[in-house]
VOVEXNU-688861 format. One line per field, with one value per residue (C-alpha): x, y, z. Coordinates in steps of 0.05 Angstrom, whole numbers, plus 5000, padded with zeros to 4 digits. Each point is the difference from the previous one (the first is absolute). Layout:
N
X <- X:...
Y <- Y:...
Z <- Z:...
END
This chain:
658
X <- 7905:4940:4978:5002:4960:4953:4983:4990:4956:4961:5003:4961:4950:4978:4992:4963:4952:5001:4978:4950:4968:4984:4985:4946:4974:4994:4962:4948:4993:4994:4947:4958:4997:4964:4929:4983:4993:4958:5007:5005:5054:5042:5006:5017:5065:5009:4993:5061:5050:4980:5014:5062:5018:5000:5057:5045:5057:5022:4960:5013:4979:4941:4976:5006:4960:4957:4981:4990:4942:4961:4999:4974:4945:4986:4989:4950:4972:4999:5004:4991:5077:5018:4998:5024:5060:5018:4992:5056:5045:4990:5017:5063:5025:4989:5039:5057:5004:4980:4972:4990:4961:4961:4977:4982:4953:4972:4995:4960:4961:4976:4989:4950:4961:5000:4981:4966:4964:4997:5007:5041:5027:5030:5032:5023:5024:5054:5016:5024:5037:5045:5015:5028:5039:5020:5024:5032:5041:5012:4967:4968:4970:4951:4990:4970:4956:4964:5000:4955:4958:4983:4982:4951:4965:4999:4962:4956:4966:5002:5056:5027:5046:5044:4995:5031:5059:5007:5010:5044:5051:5005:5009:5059:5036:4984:5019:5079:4994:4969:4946:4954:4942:4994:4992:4958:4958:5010:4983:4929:4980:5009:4953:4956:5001:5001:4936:4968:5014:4964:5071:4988:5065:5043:4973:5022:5071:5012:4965:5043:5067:4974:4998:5067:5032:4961:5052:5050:4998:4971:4938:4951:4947:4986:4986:4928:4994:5022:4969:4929:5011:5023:4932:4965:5026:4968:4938:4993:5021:4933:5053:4969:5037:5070:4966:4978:5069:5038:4959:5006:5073:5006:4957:5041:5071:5009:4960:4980:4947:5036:5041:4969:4925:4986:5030:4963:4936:5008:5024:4933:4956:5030:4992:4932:4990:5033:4958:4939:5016:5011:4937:5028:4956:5024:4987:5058:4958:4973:5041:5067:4981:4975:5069:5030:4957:5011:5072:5000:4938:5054:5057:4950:5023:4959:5021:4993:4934:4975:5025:4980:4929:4994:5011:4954:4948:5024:4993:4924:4972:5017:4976:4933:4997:4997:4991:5069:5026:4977:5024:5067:5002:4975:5046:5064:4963:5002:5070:5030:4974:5035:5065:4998:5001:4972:5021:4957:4944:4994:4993:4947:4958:4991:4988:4946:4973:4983:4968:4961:4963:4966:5057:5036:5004:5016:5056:5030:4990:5047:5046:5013:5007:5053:5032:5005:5026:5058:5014:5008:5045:5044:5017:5013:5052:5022:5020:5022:5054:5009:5017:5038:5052:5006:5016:5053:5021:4997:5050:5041:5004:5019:5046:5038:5001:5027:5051:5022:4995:5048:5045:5012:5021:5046:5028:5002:5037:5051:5016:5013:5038:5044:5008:5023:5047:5030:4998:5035:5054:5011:5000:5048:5049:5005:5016:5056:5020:5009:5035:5046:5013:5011:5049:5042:5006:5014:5052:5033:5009:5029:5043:5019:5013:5047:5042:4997:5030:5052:5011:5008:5051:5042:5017:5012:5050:5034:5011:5021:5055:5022:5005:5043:5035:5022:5012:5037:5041:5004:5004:5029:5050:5017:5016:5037:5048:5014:5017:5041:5040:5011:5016:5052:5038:5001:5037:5068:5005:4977:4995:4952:4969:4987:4989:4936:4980:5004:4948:4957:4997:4983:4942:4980:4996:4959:4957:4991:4992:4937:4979:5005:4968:4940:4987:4998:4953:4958:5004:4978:4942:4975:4960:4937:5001:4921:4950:4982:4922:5005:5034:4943:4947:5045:4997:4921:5001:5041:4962:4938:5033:5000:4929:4967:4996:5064:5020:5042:5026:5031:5012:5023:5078:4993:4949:5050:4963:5041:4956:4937:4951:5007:4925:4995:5047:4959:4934:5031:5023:4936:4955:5045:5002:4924:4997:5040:4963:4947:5022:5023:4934:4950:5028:5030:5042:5063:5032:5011:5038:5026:5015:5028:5004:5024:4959:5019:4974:4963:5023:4954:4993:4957:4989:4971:4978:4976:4944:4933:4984:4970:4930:4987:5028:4954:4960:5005:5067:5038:5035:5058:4983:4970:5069:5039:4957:5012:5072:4998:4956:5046:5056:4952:5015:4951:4988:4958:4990:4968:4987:4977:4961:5018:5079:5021:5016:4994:5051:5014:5025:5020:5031:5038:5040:5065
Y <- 8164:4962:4974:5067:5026:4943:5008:5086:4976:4953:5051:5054:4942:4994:5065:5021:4934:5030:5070:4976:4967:5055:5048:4946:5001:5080:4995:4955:5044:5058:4966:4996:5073:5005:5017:4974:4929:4972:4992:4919:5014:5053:4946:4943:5052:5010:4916:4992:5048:4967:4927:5028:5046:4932:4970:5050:4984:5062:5033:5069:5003:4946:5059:5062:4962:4975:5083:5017:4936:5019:5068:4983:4959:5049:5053:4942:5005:4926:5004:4928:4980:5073:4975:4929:5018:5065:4943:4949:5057:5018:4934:4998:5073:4964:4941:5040:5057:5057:5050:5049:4954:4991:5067:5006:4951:5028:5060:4969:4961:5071:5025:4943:5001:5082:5013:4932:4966:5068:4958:5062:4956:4945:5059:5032:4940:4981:5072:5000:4929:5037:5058:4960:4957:5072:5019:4946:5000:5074:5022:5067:5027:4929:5005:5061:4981:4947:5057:5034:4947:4994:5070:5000:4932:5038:5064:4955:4965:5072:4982:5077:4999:4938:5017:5072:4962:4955:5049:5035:4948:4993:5073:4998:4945:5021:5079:4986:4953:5053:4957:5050:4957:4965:5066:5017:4943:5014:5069:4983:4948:5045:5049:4960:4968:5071:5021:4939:5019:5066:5040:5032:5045:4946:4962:5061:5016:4923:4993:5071:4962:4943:5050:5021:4930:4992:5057:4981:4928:5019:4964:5042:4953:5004:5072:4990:4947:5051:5058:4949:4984:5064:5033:4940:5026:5072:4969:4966:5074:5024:5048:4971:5068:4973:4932:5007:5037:4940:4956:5037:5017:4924:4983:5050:4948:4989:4938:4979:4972:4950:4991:4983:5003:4977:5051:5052:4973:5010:5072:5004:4970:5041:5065:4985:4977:5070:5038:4966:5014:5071:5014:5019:4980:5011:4967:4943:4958:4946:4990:5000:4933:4968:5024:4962:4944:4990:4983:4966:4944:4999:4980:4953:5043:4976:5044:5059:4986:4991:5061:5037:4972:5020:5073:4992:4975:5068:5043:4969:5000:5060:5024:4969:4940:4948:4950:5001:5015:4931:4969:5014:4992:4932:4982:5016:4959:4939:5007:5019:4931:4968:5036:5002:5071:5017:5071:5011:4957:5032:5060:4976:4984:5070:5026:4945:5014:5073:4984:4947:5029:4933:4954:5054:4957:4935:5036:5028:4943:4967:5054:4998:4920:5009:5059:4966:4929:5045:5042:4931:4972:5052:5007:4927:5004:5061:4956:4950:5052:5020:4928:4988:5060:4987:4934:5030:5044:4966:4946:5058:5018:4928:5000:5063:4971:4935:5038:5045:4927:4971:5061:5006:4927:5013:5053:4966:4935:5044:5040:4923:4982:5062:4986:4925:5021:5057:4958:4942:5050:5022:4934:4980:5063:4983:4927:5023:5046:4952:4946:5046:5027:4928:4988:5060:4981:4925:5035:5042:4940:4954:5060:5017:4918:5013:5059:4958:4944:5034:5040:4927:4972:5070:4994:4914:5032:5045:4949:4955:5049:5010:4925:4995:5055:4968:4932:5031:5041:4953:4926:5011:5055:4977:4925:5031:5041:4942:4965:5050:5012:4922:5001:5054:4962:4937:5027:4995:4927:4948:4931:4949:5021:5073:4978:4965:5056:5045:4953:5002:5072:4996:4951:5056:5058:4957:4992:5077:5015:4943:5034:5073:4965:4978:5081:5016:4950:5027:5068:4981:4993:5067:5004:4980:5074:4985:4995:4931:4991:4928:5035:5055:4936:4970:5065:4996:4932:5006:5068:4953:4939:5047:4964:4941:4971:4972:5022:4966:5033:4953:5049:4954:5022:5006:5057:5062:5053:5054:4981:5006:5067:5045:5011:4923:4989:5062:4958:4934:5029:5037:4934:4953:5059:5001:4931:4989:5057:4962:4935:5038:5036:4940:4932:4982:4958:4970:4993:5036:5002:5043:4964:5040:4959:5001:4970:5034:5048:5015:5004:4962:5029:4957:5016:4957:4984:4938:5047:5000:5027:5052:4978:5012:5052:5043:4988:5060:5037:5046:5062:4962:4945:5050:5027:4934:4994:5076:4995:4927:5033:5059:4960:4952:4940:4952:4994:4928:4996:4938:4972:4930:4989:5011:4989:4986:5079:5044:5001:5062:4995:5055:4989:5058:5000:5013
Z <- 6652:4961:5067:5022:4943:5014:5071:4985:4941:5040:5056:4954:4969:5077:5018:4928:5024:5076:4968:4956:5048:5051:4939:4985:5076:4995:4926:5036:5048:4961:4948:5064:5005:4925:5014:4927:5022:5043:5079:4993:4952:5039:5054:4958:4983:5078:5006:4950:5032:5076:4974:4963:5055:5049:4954:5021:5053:5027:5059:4984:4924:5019:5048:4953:4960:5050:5012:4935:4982:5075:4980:4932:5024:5051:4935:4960:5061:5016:5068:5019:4965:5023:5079:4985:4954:5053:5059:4956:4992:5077:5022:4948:5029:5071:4990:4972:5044:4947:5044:4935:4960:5072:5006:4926:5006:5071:4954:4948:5043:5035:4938:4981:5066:4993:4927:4978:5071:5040:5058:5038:5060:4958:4958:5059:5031:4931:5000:5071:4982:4942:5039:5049:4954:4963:5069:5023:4924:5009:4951:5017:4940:4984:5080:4991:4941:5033:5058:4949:4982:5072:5015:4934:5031:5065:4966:4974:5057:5034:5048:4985:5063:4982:4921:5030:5031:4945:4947:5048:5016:4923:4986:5051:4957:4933:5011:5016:4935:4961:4969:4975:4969:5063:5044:4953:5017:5073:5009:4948:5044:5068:4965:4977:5085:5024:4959:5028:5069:4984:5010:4927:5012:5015:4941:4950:5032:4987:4932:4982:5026:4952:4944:5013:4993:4934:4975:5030:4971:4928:5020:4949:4996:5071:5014:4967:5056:5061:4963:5010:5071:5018:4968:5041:5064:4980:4982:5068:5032:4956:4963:4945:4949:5014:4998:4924:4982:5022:4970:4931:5013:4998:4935:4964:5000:4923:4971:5069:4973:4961:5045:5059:4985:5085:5027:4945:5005:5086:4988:4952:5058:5055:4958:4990:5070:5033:4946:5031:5070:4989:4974:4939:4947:4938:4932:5011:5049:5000:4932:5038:5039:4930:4972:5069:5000:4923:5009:5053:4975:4935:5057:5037:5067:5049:5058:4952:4981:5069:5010:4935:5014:5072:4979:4940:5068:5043:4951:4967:5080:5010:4934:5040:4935:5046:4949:4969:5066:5018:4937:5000:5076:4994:4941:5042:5064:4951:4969:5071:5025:4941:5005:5081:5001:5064:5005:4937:5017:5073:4950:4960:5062:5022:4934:5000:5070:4973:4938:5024:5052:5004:5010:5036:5074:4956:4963:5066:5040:4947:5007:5068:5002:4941:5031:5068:4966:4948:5075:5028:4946:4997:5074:4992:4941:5042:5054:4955:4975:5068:5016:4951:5005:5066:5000:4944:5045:5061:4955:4976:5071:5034:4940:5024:5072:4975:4957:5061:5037:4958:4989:5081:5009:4940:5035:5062:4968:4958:5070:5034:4951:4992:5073:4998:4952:5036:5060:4969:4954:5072:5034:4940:5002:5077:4985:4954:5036:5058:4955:4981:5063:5029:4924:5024:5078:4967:4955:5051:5059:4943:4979:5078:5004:4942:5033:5075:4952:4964:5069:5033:4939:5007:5070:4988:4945:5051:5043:4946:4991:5072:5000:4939:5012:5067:4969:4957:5056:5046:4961:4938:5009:5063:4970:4941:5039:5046:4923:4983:5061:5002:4924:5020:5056:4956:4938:5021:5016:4946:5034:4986:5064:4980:4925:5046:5043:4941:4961:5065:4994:4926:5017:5054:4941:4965:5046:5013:4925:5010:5057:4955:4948:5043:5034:4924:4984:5061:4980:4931:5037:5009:4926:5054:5002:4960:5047:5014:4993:5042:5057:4996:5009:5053:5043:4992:5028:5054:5026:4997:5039:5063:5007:5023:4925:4976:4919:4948:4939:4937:4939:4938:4983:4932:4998:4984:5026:4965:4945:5027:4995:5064:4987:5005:5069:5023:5006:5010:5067:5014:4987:5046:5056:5006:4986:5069:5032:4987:5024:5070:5008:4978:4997:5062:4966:5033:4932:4935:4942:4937:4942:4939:4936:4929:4937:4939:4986:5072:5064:5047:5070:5052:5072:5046:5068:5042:5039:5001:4934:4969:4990:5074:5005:4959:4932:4970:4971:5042:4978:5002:4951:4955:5008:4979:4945:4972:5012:4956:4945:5001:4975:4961:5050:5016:5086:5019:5080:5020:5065:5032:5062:5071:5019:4930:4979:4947:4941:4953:4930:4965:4921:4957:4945:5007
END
């Protein structure tokens, strides 16, 4: 018991140590997260749960750890340990066959190329990889996510068709899983593709189907987002009334503002923008784009302010103050270049091309050249998606083949084989069948032998009677009344003479009772009334001695066959008649012999020949050795045939136990 005690205490010691020990991992992970120290610091905290996370032994915890440190080096951002850390745990998911940890770090890998690089075709490209890997696992609902991540990178280098069948494919996984946030998601982004494509009513029955999932899943916070895009989609449509009361419908979400001061300043600048194009001046502009741009210089939005500016631009050259028109239109060509936005800085150069009269040619020369080059690299990246599902589905497709490949041989192999086993259950049945067949015919000539037998010994008894009977008849009543009638005419004299004849005659009785006493001796006889198995064997050699090949038969006398299993005599007399078929049919031997022994506790049956031998006469076994050999096994006997070279025979040795 104090052993016991020992090992539990020892037991909970190790797994308080064990505990502590990942707690600690998680705390230096956490500590990373504190934006009150500095970003050397943060990663010296990341740096002490990788070296402790490297001590640990078991795969599975080492990888949920693994996540969680990429993912916080991902948030520093520190993108350079980000990729090498997510590229260890990669290799480690690999090695040991965890396709979920695989995916998740296709996932994050997407994520980086999308959100941080905006390099679209890399993004696409690990996006594609997880799916697959979600697909392959079965998992539908993470399938369809990266589904949506696609579609989004599709939208944004304006390949609208394939982002349409994208978002599509998603939406008919997600809807039977009831995943409303994700629809959500879905049905936004084919608005926002359909108002691309110009299709504005398209755009609003999707973007209203998106409004209707933000209900359904509680998702509040979003319908400022849908209300925006929705009001965007008016705006492009010039219904710039229903416009402005989507756009204020939106801004009027409690605390918006503090709670997501992007999406108000963007309903601020798109107010202000719709009020401009509808020529409704009113005492709100230009102060609603300051309001816009305000916030968004305090968020350091970049994309907003290019934006916010390039209205600010519209609206001054149209207010004919060319001056600030070119100002702001200039600062968004500048910050465009350093952000990469092309869409915005494409923007900027028409703005610029109409304020500067001047520079108008150099401004749209420059436009075109960009235009062509972004025209270029899309339909590039376009193809490069193209590519790239195709070869997906192209392997999805020799996949299916390969599967339908594999299932028809399997067919094909389980039909053969249900075959070869009918065929041999059949091939067997008939065998038995035939055995037994053969057993009973065996059975019934033995049993016929047996009644010819006893047949044969009744009529040798009747005529063992008739003979007795007329010994007796004739001999010995005959001599006895010859006795008597001498005994008769002797007893009135009594000479030494007749006292001689008289002792003659005595002798003479005498010697009748002998001669009674040796008929009742031979009718004692009669208990052969048993079957006698040697006379049976005798009958079978003499029936084959009618041929050309002279048989012998020496049966030991001390084997009591009365003893012995009818089962047994059964195959010992099947055996030896084949045996002699056999030697008839094959050997063309002049001699043969049957040789029944006795060794305690077998009988020892040999049969042999001085022929030719059975080597030449044919090297495979015939129905009737397989035969011999059955009928031995049957009675679990042992049957050896061996045989020497030409004109010394064959010889057949067959042991039982008795």
């Amino acid at each position: 018991m104090s052993l016991f005690l020992l090992s539990c205490n020892n037991g909970t010691c190790e797994d308080e140590e064990s505990l502590e020990f990942t707690n600690s991992i998680s705390a230096y992970i956490n500590e990373s997260k504190n934006k009150d120290l500095n970003l050397l610091e943060r990663k010296e905290k990341l740096q002490v749960a990788y070296k402790l996370i490297n001590t640990i032994n078991k795969d599975s915890l080492k990888k949920s750890y693994f996540l969680n440190l990429v993912y916080a080096h991902y948030q520093l951002p520190d993108t350079t340990n980000f990729l090498a850390l997510n590229n260890e745990l990669l290799q480690l998911a690999e090695a040991t066959n965890d396709s979920a940890i695989i995916a998740k770090c296709y996932w994050r890998l997407g994520n980086y190329y999308s959100d941080i690089q905006n390099k679209n075709d890399k993004a696409f490209y690990f996006y594609n990889e997880g799916q697959e890997v979600y697909n392959a696992m079965g998992d539908a609902f993470n399938a369809s996510l990266m589904l949506i991540n696609m579609a989004i990178i599709q939208k944004n280098i304006k390949d609208y068709t394939g982002s349409e069948i994208t978002t599509s494919t998603a939406i008919s996984i997600l809807k039977p899983l009831k995943k409303y946030r994700e629809l959500y998601s879905s049905y936004n982004n084919l608005g926002i593709v359909f108002n691309e494509l110009e299709e504005y009513d398209r755009a609003l029955y999707y973007h209203n189907k998106a409004l209707e999932y933000t209900e359904k899943a509680g998702l509040t916070n979003l319908v400022s987002t849908t209300l925006n895009n929705v009001g965007v989609v008016y705006s492009n449509q010039k219904n710039y009334n229903d416009a402005i009361q989507n756009f204020e419908d939106g801004l009027g979400y409690d605390s918006l503002y503090h709670h997501d001061p992007h999406l108000y300043a963007m309903l601020l600048d798109n107010i202000a923008y719709a009020k401009f194009k509808s020529n409704n001046t009113t005492e709100d502009l230009p102060a609603l784009f300051y309001n816009a741009l305000r916030i968004r210089d305090s968020l350091h939005s970049s994309s907003g302010i290019s934006i916010n500016k390039l209205h600010l631009a519209e609206y001054y050259l149209y207010h004919m103050d060319t001056l600030r028109a070119r100002e702001y239109a200039q600062q968004v060509r500048e910050l465009s270049l350093q952000t990469n936005n092309f869409k915005d800085y494409l923007s900027s150069l028409l703005i610029l091309s109409s304020a500067e009269k001047d520079s108008a040619i150099k401004y749209s020369r420059e436009y075109i050249r960009v235009s062509d080059s972004l025209q270029k690299e899309e339909r590039a990246v376009r193809n490069k998606f193209a590519r790239i599902r195709f070869e997906t589905d192209e392997y999805i497709s020799e996949t299916a083949r390969l599967n339908q490949r594999v299932m028809r041989i399997s067919f094909m192999a389980i039909g053969l084989i249900l075959i070869s086993v009918l065929l041999y259950i059949i091939k067997d049945q008939w065998s038995r069948n035939k055995f037994i067949k053969q057993k009973q015919d065996a059975n019934q000539e033995i049993y016929n032998l047996i009644l010819a037998q006893q047949k044969n010994f009744e009529n040798g008894r009747e005529k063992e009677k008739q003979h007795i009977s007329r010994e007796l008849h004739d001999g010995i009543l005959g001599k006895l009344l010859g006795v008597r009638l001498s005994l008769d005419s002797l007893n009135e004299e009594d000479t030494p003479a007749i006292k001689k004849k008289r002792f003659n005659y005595i002798e003479e009785i005498q010697n009748i009772a002998e001669e009674i006493r040796l008929i009742s001796h031979r009718l004692n006889k009669v208990s052969l009334v048993d079957v006698d198995f040697k006379a049976v064997l005798e009958e079978l050699i003499e029936k084959q001695n009618r041929g050309k090949t002279k048989f012998r038969l020496h049966v030991t006398q001390s084997i009591d066959w009365k003893k012995i299993e009818d089962d047994i005599k059964i195959n010992i007399y099947r055996i030896v008649q084949e045996a002699l078929n056999n030697i008839h049919k094959h050997s063309e031997a002049s001699e043969a012999f049957v040789l029944i022994n006795k060794r305690d506790p077998e009988l020892i049956i040999e049969v042999g020949d001085n022929g030719k031998g059975i080597g030449q006469v044919q090297t495979n076994k015939g129905i009737g050795l397989k035969n011999m050999e059955a009928r031995a096994k049957n009675v679990n006997g042992k049957l050896v045939i061996t045989s020497s070279d030409s004109n010394k025979g064959t010889l057949l040795r067959f042991t039982v136990k008795m």
